[in-house]
Every structure is written in C-alpha cells, then in structure tokens.
N, CA, C and O atoms as a DFTB+ gen file, in Angstrom:
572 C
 N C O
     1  1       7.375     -57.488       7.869
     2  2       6.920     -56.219       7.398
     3  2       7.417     -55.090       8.268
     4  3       7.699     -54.008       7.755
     5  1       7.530     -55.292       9.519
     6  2       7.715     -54.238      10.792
     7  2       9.241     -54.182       9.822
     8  3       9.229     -53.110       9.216
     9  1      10.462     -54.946       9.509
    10  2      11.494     -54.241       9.469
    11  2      11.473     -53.860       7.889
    12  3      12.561     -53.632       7.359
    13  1      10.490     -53.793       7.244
    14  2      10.370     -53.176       5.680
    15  2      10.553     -51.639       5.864
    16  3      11.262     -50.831       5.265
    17  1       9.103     -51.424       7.565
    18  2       8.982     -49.724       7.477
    19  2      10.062     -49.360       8.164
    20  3      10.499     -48.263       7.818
    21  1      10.677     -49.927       9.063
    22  2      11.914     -49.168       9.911
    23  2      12.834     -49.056       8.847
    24  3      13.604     -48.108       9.004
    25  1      13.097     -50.043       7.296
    26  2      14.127     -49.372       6.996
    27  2      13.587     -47.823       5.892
    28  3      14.305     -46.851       5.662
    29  1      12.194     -48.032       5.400
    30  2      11.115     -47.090       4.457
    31  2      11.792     -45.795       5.815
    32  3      12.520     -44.848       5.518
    33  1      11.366     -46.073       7.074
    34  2      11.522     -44.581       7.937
    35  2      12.796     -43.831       7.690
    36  3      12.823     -42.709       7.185
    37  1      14.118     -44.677       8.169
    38  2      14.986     -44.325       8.424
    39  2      15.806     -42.971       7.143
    40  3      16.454     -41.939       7.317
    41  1      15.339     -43.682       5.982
    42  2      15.678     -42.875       4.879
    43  2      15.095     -41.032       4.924
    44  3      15.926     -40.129       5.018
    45  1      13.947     -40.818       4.859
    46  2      12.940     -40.085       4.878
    47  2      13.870     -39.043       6.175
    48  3      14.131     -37.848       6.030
    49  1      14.205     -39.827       7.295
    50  2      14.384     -39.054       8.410
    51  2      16.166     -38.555       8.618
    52  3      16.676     -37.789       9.436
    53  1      16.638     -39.183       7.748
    54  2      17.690     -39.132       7.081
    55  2      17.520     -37.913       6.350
    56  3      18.190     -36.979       6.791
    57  1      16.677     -37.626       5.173
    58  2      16.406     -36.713       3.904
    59  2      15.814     -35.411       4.215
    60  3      15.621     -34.590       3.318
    61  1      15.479     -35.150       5.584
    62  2      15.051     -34.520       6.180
    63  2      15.750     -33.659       7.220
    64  3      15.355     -32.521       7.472
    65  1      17.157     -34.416       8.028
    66  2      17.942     -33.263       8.380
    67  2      18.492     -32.796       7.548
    68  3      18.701     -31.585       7.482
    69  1      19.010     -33.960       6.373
    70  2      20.044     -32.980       5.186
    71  2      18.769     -31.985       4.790
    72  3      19.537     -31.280       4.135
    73  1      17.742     -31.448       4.651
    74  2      16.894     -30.446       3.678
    75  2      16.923     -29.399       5.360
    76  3      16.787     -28.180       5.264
    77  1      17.059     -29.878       6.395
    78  2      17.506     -28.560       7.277
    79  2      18.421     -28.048       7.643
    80  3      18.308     -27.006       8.289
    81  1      19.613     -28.575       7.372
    82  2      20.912     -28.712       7.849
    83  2      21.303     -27.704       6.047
    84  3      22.299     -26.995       6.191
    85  1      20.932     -27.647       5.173
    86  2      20.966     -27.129       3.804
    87  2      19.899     -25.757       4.059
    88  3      20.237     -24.612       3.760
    89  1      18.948     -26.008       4.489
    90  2      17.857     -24.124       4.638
    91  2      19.404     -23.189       5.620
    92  3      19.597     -22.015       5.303
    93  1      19.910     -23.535       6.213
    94  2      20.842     -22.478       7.382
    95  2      22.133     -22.029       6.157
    96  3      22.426     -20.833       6.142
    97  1      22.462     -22.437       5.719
    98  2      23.465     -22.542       4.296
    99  2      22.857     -21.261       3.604
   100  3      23.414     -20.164       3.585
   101  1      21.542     -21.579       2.996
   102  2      21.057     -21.015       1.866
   103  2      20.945     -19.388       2.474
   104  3      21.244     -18.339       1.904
   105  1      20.506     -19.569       3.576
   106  2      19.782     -18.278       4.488
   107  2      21.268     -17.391       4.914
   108  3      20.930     -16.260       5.265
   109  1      22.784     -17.567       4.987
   110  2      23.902     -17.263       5.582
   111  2      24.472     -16.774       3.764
   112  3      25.398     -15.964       3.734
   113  1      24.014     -17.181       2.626
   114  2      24.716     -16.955       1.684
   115  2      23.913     -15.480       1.047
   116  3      24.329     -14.560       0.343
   117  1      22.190     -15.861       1.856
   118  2      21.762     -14.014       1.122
   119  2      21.894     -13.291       2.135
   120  3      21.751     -12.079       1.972
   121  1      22.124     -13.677       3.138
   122  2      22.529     -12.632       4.263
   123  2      24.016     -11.873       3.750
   124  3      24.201     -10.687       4.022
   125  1      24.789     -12.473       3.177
   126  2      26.029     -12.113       3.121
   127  2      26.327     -10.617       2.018
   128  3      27.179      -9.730       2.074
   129  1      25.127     -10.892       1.017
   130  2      25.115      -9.986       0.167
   131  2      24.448      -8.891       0.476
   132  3      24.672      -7.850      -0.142
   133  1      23.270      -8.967       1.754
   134  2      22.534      -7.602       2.162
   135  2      23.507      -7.164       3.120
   136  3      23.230      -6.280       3.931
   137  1      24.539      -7.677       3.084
   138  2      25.922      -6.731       4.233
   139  2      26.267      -5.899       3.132
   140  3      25.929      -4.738       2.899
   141  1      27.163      -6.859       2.344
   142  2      27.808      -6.341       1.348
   143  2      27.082      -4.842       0.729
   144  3      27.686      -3.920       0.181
   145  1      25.972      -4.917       0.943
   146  2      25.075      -3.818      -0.050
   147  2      24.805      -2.356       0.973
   148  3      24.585      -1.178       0.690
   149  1      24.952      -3.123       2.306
   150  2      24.916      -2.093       3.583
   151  2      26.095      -1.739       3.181
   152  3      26.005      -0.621       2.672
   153  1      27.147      -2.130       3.155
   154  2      28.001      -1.269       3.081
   155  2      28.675      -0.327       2.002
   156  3      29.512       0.524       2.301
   157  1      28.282      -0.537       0.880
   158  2      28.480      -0.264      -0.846
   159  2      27.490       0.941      -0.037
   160  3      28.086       1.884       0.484
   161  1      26.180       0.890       0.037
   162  2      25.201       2.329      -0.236
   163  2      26.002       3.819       0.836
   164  3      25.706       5.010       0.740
   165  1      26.929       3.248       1.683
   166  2      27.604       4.263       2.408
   167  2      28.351       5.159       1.096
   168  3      27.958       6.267       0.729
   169  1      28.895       4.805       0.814
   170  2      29.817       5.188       0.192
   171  2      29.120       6.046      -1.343
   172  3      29.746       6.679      -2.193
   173  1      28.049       5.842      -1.285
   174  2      27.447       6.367      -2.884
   175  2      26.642       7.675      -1.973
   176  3      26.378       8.658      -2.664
   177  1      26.336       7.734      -0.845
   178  2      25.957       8.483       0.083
   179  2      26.720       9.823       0.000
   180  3      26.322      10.926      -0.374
   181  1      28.045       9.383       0.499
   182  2      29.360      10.376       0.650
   183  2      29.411      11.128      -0.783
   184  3      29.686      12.327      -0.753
   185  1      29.274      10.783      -1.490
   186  2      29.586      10.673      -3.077
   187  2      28.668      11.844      -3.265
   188  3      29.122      12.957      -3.534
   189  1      27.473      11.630      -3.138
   190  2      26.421      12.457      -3.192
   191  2      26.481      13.736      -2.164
   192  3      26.041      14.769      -2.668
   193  1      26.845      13.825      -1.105
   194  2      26.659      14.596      -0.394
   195  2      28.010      16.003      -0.306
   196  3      28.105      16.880       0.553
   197  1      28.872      15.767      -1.494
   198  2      30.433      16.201      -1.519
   199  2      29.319      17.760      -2.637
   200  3      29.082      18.941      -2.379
   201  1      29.029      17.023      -3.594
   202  2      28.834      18.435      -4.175
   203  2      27.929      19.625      -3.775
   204  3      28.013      20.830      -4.009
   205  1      26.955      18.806      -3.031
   206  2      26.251      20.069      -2.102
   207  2      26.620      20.727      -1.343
   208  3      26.139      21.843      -1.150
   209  1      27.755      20.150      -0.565
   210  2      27.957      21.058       0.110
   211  2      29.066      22.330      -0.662
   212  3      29.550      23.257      -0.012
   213  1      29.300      22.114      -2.104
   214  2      30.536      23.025      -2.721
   215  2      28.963      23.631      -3.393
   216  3      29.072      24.800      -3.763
   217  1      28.173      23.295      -3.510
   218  2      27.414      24.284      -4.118
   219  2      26.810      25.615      -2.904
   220  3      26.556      26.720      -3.385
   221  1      26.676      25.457      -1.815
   222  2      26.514      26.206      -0.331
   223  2      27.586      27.046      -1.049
   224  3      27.246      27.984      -1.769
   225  1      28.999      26.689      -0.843
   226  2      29.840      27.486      -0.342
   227  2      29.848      28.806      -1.869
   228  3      30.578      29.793      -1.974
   229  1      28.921      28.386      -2.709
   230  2      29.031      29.558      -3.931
   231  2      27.981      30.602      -4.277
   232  3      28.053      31.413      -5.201
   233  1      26.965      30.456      -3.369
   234  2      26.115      31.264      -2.813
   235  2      26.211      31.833      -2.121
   236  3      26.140      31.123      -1.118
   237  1      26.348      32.789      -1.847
   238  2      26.281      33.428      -0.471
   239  2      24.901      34.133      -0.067
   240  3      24.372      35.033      -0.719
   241  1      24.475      33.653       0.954
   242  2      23.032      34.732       1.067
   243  2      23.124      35.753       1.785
   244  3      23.981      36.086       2.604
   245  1      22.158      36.258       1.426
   246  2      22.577      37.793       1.912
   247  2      20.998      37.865       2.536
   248  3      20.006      37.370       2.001
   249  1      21.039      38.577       3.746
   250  2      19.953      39.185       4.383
   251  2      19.303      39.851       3.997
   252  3      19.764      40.578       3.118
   253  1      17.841      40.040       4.387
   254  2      16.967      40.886       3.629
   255  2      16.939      42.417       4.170
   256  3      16.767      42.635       5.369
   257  1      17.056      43.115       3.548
   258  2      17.419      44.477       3.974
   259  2      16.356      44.706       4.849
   260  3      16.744      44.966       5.988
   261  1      14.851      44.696       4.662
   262  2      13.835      44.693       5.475
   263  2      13.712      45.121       6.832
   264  3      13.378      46.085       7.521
   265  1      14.290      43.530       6.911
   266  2      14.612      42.846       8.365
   267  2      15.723      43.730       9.123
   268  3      15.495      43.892      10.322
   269  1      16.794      44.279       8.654
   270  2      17.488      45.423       9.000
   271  2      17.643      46.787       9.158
   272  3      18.513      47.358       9.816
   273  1      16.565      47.374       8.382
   274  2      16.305      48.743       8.941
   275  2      15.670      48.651      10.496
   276  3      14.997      47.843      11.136
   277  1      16.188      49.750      10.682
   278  2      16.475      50.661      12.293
   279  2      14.749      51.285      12.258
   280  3      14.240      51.739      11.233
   281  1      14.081      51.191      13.508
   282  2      13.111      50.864      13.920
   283  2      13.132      51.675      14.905
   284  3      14.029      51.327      15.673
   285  1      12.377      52.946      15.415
   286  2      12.051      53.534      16.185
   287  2      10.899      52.737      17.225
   288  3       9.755      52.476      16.855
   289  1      11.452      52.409      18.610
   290  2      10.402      52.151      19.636
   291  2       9.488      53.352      19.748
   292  3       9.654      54.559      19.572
   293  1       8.366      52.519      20.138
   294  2       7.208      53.759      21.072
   295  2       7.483      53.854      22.344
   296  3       8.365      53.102      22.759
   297  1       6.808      54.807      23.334
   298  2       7.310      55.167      24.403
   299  2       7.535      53.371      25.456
   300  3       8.408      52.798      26.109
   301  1       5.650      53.077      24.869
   302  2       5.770      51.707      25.333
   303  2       6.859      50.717      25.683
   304  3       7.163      50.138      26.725
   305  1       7.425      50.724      24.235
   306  2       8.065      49.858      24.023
   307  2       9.625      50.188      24.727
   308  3      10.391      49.313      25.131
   309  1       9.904      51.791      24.767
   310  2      11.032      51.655      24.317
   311  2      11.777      51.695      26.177
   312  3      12.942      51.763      26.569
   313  1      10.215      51.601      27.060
   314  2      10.181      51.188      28.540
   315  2      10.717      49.913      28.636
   316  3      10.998      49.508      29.764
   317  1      10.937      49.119      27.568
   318  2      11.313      47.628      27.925
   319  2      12.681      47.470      27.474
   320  3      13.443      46.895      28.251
   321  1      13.117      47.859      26.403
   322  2      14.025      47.903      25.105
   323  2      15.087      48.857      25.451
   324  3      16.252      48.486      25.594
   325  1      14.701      50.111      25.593
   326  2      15.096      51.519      25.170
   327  2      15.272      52.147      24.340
   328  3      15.658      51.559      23.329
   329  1      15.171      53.078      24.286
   330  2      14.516      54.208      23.287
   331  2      15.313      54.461      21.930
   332  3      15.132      55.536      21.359
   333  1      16.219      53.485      21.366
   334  2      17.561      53.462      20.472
   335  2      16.792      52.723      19.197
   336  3      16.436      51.546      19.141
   337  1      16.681      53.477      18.461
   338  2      16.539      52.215      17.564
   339  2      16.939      50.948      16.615
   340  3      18.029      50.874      16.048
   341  1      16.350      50.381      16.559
   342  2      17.345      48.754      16.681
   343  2      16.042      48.289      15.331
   344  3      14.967      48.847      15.116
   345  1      16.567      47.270      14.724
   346  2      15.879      46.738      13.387
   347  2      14.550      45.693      14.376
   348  3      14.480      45.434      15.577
   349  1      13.715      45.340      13.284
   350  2      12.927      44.196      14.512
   351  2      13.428      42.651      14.738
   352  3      12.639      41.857      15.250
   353  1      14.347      42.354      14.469
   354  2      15.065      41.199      14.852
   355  2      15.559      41.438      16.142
   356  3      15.281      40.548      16.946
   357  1      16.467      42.749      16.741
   358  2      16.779      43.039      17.461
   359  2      15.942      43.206      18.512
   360  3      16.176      42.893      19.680
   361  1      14.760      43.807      17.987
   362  2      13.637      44.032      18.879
   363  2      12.886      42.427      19.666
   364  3      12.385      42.312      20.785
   365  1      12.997      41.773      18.994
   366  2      12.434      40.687      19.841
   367  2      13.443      39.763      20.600
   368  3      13.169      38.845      21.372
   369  1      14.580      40.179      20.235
   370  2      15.716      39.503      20.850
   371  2      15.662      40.415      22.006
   372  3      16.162      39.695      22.870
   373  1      15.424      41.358      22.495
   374  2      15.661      42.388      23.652
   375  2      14.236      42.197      24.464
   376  3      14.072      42.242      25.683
   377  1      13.230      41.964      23.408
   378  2      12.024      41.582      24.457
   379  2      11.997      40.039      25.192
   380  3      11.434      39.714      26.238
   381  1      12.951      39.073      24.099
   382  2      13.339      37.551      24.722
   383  2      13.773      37.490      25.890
   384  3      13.265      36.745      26.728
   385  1      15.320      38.679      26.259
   386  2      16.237      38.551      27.149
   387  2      15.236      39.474      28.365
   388  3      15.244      39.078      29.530
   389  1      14.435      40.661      27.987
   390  2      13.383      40.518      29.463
   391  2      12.266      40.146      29.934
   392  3      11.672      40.697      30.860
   393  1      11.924      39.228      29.351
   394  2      11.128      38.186      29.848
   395  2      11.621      36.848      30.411
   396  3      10.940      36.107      31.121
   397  1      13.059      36.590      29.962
   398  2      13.820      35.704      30.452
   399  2      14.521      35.932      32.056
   400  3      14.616      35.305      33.111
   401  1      14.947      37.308      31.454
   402  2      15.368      38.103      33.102
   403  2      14.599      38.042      34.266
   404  3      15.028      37.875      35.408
   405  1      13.149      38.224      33.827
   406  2      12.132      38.627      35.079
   407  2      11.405      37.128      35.032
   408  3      10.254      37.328      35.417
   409  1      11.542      35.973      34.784
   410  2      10.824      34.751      34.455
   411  2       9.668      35.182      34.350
   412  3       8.904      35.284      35.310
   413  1       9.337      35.546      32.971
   414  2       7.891      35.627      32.961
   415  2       7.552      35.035      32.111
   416  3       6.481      35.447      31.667
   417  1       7.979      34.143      31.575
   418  2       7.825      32.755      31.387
   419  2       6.724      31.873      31.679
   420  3       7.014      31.414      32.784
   421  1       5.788      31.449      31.372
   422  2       4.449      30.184      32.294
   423  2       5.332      28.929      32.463
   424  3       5.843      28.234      31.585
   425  1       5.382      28.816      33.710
   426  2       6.032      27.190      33.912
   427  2       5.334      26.812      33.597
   428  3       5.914      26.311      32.635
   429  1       3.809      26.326      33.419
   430  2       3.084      24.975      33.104
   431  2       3.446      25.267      31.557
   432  3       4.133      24.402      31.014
   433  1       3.086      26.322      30.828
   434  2       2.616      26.310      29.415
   435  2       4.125      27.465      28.826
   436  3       4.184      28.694      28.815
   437  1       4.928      26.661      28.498
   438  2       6.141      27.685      27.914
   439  2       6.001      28.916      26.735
   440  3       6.560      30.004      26.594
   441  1       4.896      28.124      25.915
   442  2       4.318      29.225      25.076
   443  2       3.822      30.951      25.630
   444  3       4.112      32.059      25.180
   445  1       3.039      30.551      26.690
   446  2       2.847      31.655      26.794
   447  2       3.404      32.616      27.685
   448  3       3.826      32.167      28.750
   449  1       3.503      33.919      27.470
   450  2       4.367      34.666      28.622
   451  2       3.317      35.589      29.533
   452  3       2.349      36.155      29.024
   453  1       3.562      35.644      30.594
   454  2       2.309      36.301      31.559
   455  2       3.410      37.896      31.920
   456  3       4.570      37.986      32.322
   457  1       2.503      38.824      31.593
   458  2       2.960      40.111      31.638
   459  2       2.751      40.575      33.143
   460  3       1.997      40.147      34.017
   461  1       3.955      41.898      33.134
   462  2       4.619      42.338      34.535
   463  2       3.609      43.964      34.156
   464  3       2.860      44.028      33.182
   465  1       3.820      45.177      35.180
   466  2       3.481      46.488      34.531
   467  2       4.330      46.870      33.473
   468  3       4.475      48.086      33.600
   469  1       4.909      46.510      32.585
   470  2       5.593      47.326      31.630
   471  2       5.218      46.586      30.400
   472  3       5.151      47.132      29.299
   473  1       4.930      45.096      30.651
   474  2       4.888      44.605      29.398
   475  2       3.064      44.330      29.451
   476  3       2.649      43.675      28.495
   477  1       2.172      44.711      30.317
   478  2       0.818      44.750      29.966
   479  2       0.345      45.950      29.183
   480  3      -0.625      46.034      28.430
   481  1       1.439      47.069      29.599
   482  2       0.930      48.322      28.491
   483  2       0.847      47.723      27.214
   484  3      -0.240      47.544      26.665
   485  1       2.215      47.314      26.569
   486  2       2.635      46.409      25.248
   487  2       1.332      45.660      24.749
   488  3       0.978      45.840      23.584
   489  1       0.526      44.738      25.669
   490  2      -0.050      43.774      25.193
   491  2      -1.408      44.327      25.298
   492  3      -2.329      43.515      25.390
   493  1      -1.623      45.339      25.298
   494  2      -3.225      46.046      25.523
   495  2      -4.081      45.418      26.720
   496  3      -5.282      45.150      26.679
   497  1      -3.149      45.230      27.865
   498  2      -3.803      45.114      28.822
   499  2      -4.221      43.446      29.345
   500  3      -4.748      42.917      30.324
   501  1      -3.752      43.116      28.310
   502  2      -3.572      41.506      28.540
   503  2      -2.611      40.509      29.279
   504  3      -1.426      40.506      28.947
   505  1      -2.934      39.898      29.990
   506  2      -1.976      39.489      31.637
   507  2      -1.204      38.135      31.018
   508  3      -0.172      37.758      31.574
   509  1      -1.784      37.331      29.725
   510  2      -1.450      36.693      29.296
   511  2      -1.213      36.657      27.907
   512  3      -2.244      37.019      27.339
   513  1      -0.248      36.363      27.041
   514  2      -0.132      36.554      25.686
   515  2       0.601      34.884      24.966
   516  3       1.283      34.034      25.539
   517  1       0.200      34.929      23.824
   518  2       0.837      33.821      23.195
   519  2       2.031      34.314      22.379
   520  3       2.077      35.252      21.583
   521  1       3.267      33.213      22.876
   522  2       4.619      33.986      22.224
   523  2       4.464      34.238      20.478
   524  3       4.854      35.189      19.799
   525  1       3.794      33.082      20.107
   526  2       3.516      33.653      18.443
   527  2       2.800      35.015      18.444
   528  3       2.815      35.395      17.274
   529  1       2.260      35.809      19.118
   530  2       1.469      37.153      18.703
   531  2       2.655      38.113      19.020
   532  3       2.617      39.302      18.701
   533  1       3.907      37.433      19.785
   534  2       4.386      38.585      20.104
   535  2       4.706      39.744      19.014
   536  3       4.728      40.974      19.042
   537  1       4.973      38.606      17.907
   538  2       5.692      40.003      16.708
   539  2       4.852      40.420      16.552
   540  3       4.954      41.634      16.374
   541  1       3.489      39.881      16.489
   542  2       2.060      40.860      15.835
   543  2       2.141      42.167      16.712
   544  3       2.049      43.288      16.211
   545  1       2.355      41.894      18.316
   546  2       2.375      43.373      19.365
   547  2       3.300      44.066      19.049
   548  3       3.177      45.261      19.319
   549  1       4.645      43.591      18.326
   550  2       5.709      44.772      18.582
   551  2       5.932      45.335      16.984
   552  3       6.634      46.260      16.576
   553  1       4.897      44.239      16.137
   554  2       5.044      45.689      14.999
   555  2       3.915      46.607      15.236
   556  3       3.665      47.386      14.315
   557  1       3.315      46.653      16.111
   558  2       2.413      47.867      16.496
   559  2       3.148      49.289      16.738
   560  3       3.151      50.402      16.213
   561  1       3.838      48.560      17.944
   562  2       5.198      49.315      18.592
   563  2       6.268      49.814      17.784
   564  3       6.788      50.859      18.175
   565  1       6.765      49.210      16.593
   566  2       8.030      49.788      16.063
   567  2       7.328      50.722      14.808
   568  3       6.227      50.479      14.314
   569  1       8.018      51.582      14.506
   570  2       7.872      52.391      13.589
   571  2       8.556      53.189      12.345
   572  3       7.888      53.974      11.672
C-alpha cells in the first residue's frame, strides 16, 4: 500500500508545479497589454492637447481698462510711491518693492508686513498688517 500512495503523491505534486509554473505565463501576458495601453494613451493626450493650444493663440485678451487708469496718490501714499500717478497694479507693485527694500517683511509669518514711520501712516496706525488687506489700505489712498 505504502508504494500505491508514493505513486497517488507523486502525480498531484507533479500537477501542481505545472499549475505554478503556468500562473507566471498568464500574469506576463496581461502585463504586456497594460504597457501597450501606457503607451497608446500618450499619444491620444498629444492629440488632444494640439487644438487648445491654437484656440489660445485666437483670442487675444485684452486687459481691463479699470485696472489701468492712472490713480492719483494721497500725500500718504505718495511718501512711499511718489506723487505720479500710476494705475493700482502699479501701485502695489511699488508698495511690494518697499517693503522688500526695507525688509519689512515678518520672518516668522511672511504674510504679514510690520510697518516702518511711513507705512504706519498708510495702515491707520497699525504696526502690523495682513498682506491680503493691503489693497483694501491703498484703495483708500488712490483716487
């Protein structure tokens, strides 16, 4: 009986590398097609991305006039700026470059800027300001 099951085993253990030696096969043949598909979706990508950018180039935008009228400083202001008037885009670009000049800047907290004597008049007396209010202070200032 002992050599009935050794030969019952041998089969089984036999039938058993071929069903693993066959899973590495199966697993290398759908791998092959999620390449294939990586590389196909590039290309439908490009495809897509050609006419947007020809639709950009047939627009042209144009600035809002708004934003470009010339803007009289107050005396306040025009202590920081000078006294020329400049649209308010300009205006906060000139209040950027002196606060950058004089680091008045918060190293811990970049948001906020801590005022010198010229720019506490500006801020009603406030030693500290949050850079989002700045435009709220300087449309006070422009006119």
């Amino acid at each position: 009986m002992a050599t009935k099951k050794a030969k019952k085993a041998a089969p089984k253990k036999a039938a058993k590398k071929a069903v693993k030696k066959a899973a590495p096969k199966k697993a290398a043949k759908k791998a092959a097609p999620k390449k294939a598909a990586k590389k196909a979706a590039p290309k439908k990508a490009v495809k897509k991305a050609a006419p947007k950018k020809a639709a950009k180039k047939k627009s042209a935008r144009k600035p809002n006039a708004a934003f470009m009228k010339a803007l009289t400083p107050s005396a306040d202001l025009a202590a920081v700026i000078g006294n020329k008037a400049v649209p308010r885009t300009e205006a906060v670009k000139k209040i950027w470059v002196y606060i950058k000049a004089n680091k008045l800047q918060d190293s811990k907290n970049k948001r906020n800027i801590n005022a010198d004597a010229k720019l506490k008049v500006l801020f009603a007396g406030k030693s500290q300001v949050s850079m989002f209010d700045l435009a709220k202070i300087l449309s006070k200032h422009l006119s």
